[in-house]
C-alpha positions in Angstrom: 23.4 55.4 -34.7 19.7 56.1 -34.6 17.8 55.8 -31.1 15.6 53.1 -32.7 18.5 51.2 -33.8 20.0 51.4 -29.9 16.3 50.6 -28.3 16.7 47.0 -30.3 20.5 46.2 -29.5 19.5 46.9 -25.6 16.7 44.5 -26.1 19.1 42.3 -27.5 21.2 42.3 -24.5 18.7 42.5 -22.4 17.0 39.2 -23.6 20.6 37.5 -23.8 21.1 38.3 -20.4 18.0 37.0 -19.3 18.3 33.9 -21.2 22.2 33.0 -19.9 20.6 33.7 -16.4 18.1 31.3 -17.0 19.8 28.3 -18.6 22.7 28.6 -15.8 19.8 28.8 -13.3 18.4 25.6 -14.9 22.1 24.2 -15.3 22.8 24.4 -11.5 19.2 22.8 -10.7 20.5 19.8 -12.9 24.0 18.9 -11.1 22.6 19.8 -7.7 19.5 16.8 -8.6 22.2 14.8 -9.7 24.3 15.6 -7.0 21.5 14.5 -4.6 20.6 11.2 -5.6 23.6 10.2 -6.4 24.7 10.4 -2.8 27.4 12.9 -3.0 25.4 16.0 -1.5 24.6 14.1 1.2 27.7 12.9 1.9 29.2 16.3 1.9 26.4 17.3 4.3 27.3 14.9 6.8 24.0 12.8 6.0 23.7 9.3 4.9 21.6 8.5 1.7 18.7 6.2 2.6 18.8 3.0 1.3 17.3 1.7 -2.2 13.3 1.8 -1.2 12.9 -2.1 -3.3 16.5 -3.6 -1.0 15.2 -2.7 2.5 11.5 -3.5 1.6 13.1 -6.9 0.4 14.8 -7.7 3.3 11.9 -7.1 5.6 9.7 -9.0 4.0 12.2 -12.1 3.1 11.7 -13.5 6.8 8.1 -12.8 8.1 7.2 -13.6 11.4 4.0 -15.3 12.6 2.2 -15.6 15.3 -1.2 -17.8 16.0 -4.1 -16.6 17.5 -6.0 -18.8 19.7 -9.4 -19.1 18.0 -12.1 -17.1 19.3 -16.0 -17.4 18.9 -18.0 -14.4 20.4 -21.5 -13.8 20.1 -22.6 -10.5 18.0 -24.5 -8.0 18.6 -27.7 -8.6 17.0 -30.2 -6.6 19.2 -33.6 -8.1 18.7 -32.8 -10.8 16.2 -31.4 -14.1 16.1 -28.4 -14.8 17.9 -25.8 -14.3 15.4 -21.9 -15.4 16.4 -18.3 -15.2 14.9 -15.8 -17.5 14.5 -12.5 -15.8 13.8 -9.0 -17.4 13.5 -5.9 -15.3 12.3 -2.0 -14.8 12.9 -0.4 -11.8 13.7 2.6 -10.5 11.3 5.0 -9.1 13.5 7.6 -6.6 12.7 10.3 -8.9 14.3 11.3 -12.0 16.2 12.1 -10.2 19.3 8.5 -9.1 19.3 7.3 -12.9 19.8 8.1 -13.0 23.0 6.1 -9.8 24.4 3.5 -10.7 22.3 2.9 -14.5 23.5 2.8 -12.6 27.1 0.4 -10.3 26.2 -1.9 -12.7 24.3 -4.8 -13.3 27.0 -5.1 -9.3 27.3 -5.0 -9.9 23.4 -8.2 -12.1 23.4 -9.7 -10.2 25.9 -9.7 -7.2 24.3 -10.9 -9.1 20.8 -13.5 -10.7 22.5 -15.0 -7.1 24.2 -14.6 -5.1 20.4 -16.2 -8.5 18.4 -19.2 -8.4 21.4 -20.5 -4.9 19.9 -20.1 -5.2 16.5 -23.2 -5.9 14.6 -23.3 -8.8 12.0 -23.9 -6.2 9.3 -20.6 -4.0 10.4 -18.5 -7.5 8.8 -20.0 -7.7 5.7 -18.1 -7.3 2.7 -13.9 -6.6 2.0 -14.8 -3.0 4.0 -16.3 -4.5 6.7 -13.1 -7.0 7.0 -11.0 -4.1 6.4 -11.8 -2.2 9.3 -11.6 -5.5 11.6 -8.0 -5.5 10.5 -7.5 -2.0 11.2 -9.2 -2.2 14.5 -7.9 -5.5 15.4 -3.9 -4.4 14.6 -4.5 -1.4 16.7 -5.8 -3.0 20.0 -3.1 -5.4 19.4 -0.4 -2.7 19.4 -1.5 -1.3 22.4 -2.2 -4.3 24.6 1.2 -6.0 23.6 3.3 -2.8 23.7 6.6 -2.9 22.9 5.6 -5.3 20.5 4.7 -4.3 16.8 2.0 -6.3 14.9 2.5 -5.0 11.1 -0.5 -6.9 10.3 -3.4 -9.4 11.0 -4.3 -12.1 8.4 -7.2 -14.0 8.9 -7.5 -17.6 8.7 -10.9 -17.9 8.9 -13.5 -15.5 9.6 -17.3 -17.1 10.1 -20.5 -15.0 11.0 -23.7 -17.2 11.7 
């Protein structure tokens, strides 16, 4: 056998090798994915598989709960100009019913701070989905904090009126 004729069987192996190295590699990646989200890794590990995203999102929201603000009207700040006020009525979407109770305690601290935040905005600050946006935000996170251990998930507004 020539030395050319040995250079191109050693490529041969050489390339056979590397291929059976990689489709075992890519073989073991396949049944270990599988393994995973089917739950029997997991299981093995000693960890539970979380629960189907669409079930526990389902049962969350299947009973809301609601709570009523008490309306509030607080004058803007408008600087120099007109008076301008807002007339804002919403509910609070709790992450439970055993957060009604600490919340309905904490509701004049609640107002309080509401009335304080809507007292510096500026009529222009509102305008628009942004503007009502970041009243959510803001809103949800003074709520938190005032009515701690209590989780608002949300604020919806029933009315929101700038004049």
């Amino acid at each position: 056998m020539s030395a050319a004729a040995e250079a191109t069987t050693d490529k041969r192996k050489k390339s056979k090798g590397k291929l059976i190295i990689i489709v075992a590699a890519v073989a073991l990646l396949a049944v270990g994915t599988g393994g995973w989200f089917t739950g029997i890794i997991p299981k093995m590990l000693g960890r539970e598989h979380a629960p189907e995203h669409g079930a526990s999102e389902a049962s969350a929201k299947a009973d809301p709960v609601f709570v009523e603000l008490p309306e509030i009207i607080a004058n803007l700040n408008a600087g120099a100009r007109r008076a301008a006020y807002i007339k804002l009525r919403a509910k609070f979407e709790l992450a439970s019913k055993e957060d009604v109770g600490p919340l309905q305690a904490a509701m004049p601290r609640v107002v309080d701070l509401f009335q304080g935040y809507l007292r510096e905005m500026r009529p222009e600050e509102l305008r628009g989905t942004a503007g009502t946006y970041r009243l959510r935000e803001e809103l949800v996170a003074r709520t938190n904090i005032a009515a701690a251990p209590a989780r608002v998930t949300d604020v919806l507004f029933v009315e929101v009126l700038v004049q």
